[in-house]
PDB file of N, CA, C and O in Angstrom, chain B, residues numbered from 101:
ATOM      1  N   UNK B 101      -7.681  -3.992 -15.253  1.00  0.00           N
ATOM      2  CA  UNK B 101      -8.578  -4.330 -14.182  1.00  0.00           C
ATOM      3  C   UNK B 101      -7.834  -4.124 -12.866  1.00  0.00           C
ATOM      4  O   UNK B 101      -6.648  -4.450 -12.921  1.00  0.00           O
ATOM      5  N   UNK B 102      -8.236  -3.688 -11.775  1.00  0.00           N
ATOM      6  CA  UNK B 102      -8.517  -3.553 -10.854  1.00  0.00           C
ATOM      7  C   UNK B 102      -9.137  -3.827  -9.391  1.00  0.00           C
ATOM      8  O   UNK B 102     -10.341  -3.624  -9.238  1.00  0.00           O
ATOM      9  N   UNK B 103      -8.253  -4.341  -8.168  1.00  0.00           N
ATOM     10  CA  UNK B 103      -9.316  -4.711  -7.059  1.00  0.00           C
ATOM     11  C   UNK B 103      -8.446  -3.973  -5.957  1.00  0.00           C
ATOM     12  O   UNK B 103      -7.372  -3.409  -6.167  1.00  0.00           O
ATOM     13  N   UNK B 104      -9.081  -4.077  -4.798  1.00  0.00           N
ATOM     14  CA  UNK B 104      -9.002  -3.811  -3.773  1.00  0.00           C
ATOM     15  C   UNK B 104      -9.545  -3.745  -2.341  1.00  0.00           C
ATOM     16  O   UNK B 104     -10.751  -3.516  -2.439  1.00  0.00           O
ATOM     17  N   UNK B 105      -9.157  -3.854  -0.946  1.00  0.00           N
ATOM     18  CA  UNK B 105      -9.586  -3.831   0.099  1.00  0.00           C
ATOM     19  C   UNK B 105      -9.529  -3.014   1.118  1.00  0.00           C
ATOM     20  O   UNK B 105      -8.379  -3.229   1.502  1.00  0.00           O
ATOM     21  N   UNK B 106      -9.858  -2.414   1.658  1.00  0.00           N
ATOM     22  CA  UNK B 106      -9.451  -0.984   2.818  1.00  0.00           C
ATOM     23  C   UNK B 106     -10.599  -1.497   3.793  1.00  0.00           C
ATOM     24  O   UNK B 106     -11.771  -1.851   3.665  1.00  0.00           O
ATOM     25  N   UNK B 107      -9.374  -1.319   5.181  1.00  0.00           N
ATOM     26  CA  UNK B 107     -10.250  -1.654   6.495  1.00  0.00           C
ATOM     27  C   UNK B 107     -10.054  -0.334   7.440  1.00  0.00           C
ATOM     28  O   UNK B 107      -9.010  -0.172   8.072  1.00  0.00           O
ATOM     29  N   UNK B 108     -11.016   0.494   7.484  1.00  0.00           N
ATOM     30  CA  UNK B 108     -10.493   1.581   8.639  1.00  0.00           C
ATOM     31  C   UNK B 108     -11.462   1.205  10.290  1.00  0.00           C
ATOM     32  O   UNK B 108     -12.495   0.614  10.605  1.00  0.00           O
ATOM     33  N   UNK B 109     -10.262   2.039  11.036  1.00  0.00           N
ATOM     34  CA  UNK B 109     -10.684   1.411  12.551  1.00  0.00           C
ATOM     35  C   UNK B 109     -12.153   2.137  12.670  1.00  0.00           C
ATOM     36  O   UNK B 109     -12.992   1.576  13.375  1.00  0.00           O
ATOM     37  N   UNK B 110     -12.542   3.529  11.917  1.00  0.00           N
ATOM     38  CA  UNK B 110     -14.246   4.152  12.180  1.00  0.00           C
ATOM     39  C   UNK B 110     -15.340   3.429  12.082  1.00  0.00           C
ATOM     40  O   UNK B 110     -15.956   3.204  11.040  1.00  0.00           O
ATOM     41  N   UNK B 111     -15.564   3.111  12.995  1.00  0.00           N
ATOM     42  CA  UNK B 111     -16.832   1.886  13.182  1.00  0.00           C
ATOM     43  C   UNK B 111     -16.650   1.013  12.685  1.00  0.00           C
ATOM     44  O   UNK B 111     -17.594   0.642  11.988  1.00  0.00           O
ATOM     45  N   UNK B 112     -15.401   0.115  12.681  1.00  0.00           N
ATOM     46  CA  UNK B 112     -15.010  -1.020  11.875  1.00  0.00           C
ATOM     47  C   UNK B 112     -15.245  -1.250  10.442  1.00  0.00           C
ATOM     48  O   UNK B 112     -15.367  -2.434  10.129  1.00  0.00           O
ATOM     49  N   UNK B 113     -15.337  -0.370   9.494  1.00  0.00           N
ATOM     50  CA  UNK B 113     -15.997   0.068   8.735  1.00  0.00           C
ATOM     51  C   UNK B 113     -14.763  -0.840   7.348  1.00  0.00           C
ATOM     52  O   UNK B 113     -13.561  -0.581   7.397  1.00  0.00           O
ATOM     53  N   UNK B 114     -15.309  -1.815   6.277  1.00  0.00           N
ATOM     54  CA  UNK B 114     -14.195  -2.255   5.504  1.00  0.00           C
ATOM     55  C   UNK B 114     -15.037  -2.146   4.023  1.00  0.00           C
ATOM     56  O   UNK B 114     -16.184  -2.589   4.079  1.00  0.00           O
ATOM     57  N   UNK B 115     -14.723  -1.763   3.089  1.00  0.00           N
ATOM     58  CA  UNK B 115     -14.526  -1.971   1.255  1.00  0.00           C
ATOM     59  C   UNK B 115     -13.738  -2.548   1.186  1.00  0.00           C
ATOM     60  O   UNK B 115     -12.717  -2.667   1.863  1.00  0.00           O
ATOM     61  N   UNK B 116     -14.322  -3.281  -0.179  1.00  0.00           N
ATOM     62  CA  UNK B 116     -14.429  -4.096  -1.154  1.00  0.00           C
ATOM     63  C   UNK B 116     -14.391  -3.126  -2.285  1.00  0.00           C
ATOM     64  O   UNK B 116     -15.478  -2.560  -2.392  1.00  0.00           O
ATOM     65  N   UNK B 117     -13.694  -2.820  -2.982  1.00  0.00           N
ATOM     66  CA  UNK B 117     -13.304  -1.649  -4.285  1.00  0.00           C
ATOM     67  C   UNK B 117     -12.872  -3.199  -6.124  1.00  0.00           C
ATOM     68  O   UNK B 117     -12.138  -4.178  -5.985  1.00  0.00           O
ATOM     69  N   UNK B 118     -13.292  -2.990  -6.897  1.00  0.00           N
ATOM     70  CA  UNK B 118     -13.344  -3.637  -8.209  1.00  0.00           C
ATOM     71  C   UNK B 118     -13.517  -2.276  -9.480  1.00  0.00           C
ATOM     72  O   UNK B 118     -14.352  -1.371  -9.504  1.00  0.00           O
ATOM     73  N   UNK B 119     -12.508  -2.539 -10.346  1.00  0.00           N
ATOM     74  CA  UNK B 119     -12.891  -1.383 -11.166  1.00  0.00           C
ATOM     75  C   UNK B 119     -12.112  -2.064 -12.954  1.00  0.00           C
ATOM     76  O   UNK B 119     -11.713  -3.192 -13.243  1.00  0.00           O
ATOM     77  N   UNK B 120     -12.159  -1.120 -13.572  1.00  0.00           N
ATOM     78  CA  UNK B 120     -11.237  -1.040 -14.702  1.00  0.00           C
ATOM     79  C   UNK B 120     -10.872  -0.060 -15.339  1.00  0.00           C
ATOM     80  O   UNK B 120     -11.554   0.928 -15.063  1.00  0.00           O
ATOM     81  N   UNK B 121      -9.913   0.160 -16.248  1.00  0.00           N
ATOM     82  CA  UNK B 121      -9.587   0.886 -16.806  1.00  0.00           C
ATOM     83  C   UNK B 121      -9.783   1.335 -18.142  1.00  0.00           C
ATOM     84  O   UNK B 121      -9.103   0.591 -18.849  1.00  0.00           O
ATOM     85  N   UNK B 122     -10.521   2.396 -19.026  1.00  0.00           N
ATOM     86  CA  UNK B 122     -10.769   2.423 -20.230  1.00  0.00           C
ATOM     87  C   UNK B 122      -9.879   3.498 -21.209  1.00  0.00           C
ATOM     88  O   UNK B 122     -10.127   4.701 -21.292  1.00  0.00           O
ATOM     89  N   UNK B 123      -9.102   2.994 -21.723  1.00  0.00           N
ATOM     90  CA  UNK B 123      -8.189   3.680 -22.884  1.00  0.00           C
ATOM     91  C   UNK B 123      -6.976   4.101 -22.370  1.00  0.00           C
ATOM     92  O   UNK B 123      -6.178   4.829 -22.960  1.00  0.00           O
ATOM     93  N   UNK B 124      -6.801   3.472 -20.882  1.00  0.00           N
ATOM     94  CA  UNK B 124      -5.821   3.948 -20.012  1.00  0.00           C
ATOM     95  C   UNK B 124      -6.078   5.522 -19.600  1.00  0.00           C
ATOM     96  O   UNK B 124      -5.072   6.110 -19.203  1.00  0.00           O
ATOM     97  N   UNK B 125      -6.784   5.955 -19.627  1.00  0.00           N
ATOM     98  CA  UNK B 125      -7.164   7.133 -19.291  1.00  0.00           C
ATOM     99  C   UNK B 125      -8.163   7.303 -18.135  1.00  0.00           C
ATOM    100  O   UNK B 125      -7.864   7.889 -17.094  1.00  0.00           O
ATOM    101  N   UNK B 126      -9.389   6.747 -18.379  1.00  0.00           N
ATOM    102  CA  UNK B 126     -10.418   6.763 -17.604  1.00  0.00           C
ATOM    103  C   UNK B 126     -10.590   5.752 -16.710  1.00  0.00           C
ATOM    104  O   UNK B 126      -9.758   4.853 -16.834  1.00  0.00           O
ATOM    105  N   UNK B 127     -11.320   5.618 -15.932  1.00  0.00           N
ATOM    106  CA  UNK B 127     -11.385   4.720 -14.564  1.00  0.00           C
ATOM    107  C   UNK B 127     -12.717   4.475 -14.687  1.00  0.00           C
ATOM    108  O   UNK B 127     -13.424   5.322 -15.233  1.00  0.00           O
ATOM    109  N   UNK B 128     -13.296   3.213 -14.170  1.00  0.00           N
ATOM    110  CA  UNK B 128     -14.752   2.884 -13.454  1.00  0.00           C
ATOM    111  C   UNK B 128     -14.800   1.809 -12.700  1.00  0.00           C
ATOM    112  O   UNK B 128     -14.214   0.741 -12.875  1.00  0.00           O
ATOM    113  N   UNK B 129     -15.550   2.137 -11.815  1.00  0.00           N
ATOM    114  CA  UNK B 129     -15.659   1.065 -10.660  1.00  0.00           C
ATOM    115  C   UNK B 129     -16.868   0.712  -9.758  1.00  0.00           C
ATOM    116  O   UNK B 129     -17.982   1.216  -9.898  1.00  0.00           O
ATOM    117  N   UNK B 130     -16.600  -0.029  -8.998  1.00  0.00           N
ATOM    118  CA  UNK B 130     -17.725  -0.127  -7.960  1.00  0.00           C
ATOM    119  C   UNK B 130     -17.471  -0.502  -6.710  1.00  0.00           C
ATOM    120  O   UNK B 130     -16.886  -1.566  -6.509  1.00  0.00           O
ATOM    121  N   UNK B 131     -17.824   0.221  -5.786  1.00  0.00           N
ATOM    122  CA  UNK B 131     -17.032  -0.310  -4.005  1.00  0.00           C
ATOM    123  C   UNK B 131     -18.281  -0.753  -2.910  1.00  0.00           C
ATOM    124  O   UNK B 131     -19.246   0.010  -2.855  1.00  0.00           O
ATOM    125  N   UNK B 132     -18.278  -1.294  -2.525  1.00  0.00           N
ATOM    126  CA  UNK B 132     -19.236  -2.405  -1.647  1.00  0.00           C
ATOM    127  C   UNK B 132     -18.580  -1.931  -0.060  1.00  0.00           C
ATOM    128  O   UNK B 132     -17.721  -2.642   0.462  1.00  0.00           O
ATOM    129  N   UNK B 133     -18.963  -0.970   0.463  1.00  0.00           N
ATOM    130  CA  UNK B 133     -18.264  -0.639   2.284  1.00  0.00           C
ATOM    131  C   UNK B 133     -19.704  -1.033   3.164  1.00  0.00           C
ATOM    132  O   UNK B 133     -20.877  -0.676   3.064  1.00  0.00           O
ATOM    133  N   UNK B 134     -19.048  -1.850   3.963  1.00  0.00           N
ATOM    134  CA  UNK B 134     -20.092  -2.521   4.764  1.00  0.00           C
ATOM    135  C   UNK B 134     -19.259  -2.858   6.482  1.00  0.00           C
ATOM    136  O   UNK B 134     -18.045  -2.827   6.685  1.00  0.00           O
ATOM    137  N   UNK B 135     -19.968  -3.057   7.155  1.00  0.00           N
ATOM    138  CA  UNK B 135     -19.516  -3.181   8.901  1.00  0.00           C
ATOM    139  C   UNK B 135     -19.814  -4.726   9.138  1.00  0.00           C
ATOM    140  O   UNK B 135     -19.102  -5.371   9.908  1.00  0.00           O
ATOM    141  N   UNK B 136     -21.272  -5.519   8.214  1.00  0.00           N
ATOM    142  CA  UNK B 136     -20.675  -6.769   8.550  1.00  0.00           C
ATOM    143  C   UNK B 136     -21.013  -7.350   6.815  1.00  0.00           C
ATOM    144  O   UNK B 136     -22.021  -6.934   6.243  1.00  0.00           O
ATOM    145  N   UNK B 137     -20.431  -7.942   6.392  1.00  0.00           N
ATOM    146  CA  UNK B 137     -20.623  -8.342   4.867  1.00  0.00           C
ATOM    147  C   UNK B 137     -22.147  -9.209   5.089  1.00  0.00           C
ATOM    148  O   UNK B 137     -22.601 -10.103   5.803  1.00  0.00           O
ATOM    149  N   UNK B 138     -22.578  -8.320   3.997  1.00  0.00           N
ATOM    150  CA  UNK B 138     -24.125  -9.069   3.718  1.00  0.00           C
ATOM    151  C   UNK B 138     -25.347  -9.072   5.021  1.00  0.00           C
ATOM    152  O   UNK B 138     -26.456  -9.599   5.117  1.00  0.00           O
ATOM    153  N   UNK B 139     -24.522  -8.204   5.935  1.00  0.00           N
ATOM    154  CA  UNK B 139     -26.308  -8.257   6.536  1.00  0.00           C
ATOM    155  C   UNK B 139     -26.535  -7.113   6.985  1.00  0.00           C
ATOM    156  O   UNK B 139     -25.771  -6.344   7.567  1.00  0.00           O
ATOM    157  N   UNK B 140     -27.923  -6.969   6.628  1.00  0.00           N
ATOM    158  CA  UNK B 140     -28.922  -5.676   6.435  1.00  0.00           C
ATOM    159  C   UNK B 140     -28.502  -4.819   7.855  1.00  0.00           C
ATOM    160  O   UNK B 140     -28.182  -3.630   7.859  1.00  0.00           O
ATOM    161  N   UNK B 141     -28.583  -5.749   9.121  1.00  0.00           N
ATOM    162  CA  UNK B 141     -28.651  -4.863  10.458  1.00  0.00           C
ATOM    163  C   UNK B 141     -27.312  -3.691  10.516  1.00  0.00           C
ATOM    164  O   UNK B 141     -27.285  -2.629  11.137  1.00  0.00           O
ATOM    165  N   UNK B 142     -26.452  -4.182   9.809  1.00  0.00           N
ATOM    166  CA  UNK B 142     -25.038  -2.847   9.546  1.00  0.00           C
ATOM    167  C   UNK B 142     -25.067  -1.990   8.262  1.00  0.00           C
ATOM    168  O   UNK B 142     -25.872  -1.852   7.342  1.00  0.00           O
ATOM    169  N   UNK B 143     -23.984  -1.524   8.542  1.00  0.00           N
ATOM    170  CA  UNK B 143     -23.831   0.078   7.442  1.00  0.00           C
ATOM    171  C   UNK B 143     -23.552  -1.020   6.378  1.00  0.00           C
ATOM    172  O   UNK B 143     -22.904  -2.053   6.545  1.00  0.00           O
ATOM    173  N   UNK B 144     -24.076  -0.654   5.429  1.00  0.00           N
ATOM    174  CA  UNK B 144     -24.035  -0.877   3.980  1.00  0.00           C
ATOM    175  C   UNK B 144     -24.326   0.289   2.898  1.00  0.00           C
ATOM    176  O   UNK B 144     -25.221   1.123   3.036  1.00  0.00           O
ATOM    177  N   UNK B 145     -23.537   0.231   1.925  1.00  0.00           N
ATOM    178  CA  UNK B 145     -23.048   1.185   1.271  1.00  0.00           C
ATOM    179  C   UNK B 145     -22.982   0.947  -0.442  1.00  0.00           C
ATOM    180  O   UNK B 145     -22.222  -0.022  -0.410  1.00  0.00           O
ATOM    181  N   UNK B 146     -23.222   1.136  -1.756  1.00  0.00           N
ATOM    182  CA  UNK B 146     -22.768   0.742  -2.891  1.00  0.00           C
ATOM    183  C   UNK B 146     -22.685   2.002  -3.320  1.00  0.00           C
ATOM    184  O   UNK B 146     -23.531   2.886  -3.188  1.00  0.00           O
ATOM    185  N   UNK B 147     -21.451   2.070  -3.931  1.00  0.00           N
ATOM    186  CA  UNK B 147     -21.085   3.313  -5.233  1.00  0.00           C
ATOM    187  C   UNK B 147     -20.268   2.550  -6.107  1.00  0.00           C
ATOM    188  O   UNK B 147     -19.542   1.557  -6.054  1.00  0.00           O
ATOM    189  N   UNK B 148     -20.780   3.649  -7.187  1.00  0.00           N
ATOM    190  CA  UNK B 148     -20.406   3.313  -8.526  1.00  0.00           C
ATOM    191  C   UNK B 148     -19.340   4.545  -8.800  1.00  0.00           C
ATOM    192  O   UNK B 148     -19.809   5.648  -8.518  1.00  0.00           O
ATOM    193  N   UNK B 149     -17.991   4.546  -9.301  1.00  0.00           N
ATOM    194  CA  UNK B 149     -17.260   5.648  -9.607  1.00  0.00           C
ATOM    195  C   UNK B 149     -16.545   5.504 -10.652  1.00  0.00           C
ATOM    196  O   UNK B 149     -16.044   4.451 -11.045  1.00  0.00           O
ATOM    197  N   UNK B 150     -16.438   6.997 -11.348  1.00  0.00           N
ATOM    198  CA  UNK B 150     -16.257   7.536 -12.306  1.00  0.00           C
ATOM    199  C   UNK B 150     -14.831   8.585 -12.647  1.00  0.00           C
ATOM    200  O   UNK B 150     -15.132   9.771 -12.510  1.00  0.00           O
ATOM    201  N   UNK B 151     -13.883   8.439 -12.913  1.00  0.00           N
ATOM    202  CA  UNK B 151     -12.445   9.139 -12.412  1.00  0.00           C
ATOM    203  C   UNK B 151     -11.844   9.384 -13.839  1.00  0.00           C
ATOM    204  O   UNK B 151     -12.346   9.161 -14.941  1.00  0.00           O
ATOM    205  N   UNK B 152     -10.788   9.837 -13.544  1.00  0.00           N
ATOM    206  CA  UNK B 152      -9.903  10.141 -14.615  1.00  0.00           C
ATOM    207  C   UNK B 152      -8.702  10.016 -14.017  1.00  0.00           C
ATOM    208  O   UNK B 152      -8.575  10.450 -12.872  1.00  0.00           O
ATOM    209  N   UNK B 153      -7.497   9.337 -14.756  1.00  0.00           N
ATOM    210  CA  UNK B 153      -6.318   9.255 -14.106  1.00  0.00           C
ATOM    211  C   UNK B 153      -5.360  10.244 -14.241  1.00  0.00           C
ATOM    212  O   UNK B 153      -5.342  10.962 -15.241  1.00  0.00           O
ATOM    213  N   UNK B 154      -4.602  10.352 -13.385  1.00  0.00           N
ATOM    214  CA  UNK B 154      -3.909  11.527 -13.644  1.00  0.00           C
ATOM    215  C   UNK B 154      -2.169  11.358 -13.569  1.00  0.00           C
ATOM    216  O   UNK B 154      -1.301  12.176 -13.262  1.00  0.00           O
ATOM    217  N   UNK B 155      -2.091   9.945 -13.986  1.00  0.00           N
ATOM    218  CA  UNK B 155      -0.879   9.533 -14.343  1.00  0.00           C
ATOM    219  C   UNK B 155      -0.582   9.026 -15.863  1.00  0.00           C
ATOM    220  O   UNK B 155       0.546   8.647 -16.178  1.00  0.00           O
TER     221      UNK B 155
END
């Protein structure tokens, strides 16, 4: 398992990243990037991702 946070200065713009790992190989996750947490009037964002590791 997996978490994480990233704040960039572009329109104050911050994720929320949660994921896991399956067979140690594969990756899945989900990241929540939003300008103000939880309200509609800002950028809000949900993806779901799908990876492969390459370590």
């Amino acid at each position: 398992m997996w978490g994480g946070y990233n704040n960039l200065n572009l329109n104050d713009l911050h994720s929320l990243l949660i994921g896991f790992d399956i067979i140690k190989r594969f990756r899945v996750g989900y990241s929540y990037t939003f300008t103000k947490i939880f309200n509609s009037s800002g950028l809000n964002m949900h993806e779901f991702l799908l990876g492969i590791r390459l370590k």
